[in-house]
C-alpha positions, 0 to 999 in steps of 0.5 A, spaced: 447 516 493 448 513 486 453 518 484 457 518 490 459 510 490 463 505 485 466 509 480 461 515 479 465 518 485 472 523 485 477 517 484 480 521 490 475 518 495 475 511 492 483 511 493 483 512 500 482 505 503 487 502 498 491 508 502 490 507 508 492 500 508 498 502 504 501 506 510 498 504 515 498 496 514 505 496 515 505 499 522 506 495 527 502 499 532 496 496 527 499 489 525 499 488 532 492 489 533 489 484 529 494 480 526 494 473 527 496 466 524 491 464 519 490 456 522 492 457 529 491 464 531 497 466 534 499 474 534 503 476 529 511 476 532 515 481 534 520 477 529 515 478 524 514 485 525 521 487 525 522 483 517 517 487 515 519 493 517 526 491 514 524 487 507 519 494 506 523 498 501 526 492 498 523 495 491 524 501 492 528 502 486 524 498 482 518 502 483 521 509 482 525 507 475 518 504 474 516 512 474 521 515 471 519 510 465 511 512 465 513 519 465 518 519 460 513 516 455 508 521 458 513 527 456 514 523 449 506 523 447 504 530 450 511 532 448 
């Protein structure tokens, strides 16, 4: 199994946990199933759950003018 763990494997498969948290971990359906106050654990509060689900796509536009950076220089080099 040496070849199929760490980065010996299709960077495909090594994506796939930091993939699923990235969609999944914004899902209050999944928040509300295991995520409590880290001193007092209490479950999260629907307050809670309804900022995150506002605050999201707060750098939305950071990150796709990111990309468009990242590409420009790509088409600059293999231009």
């Amino acid at each position: 199994y040496q070849h199929l763990s760490g980065t010996r494997t299709s960077l495909d498969i090594v994506e796939v946990p930091s993939t699923l948290m990235e969609y999944f971990a914004w899902e209050p359906r999944v928040l509300r199933r295991f995520a409590r106050h880290h001193r007092t654990g209490a479950p999260v509060t629907e307050e809670l759950l309804e900022q995150l689900a506002r605050d999201k796509h707060v750098f939305a536009g950071i990150n796709a003018v990111q990309q468009i950076v990242y590409s420009a220089i790509d088409l600059e080099l293999h231009d």
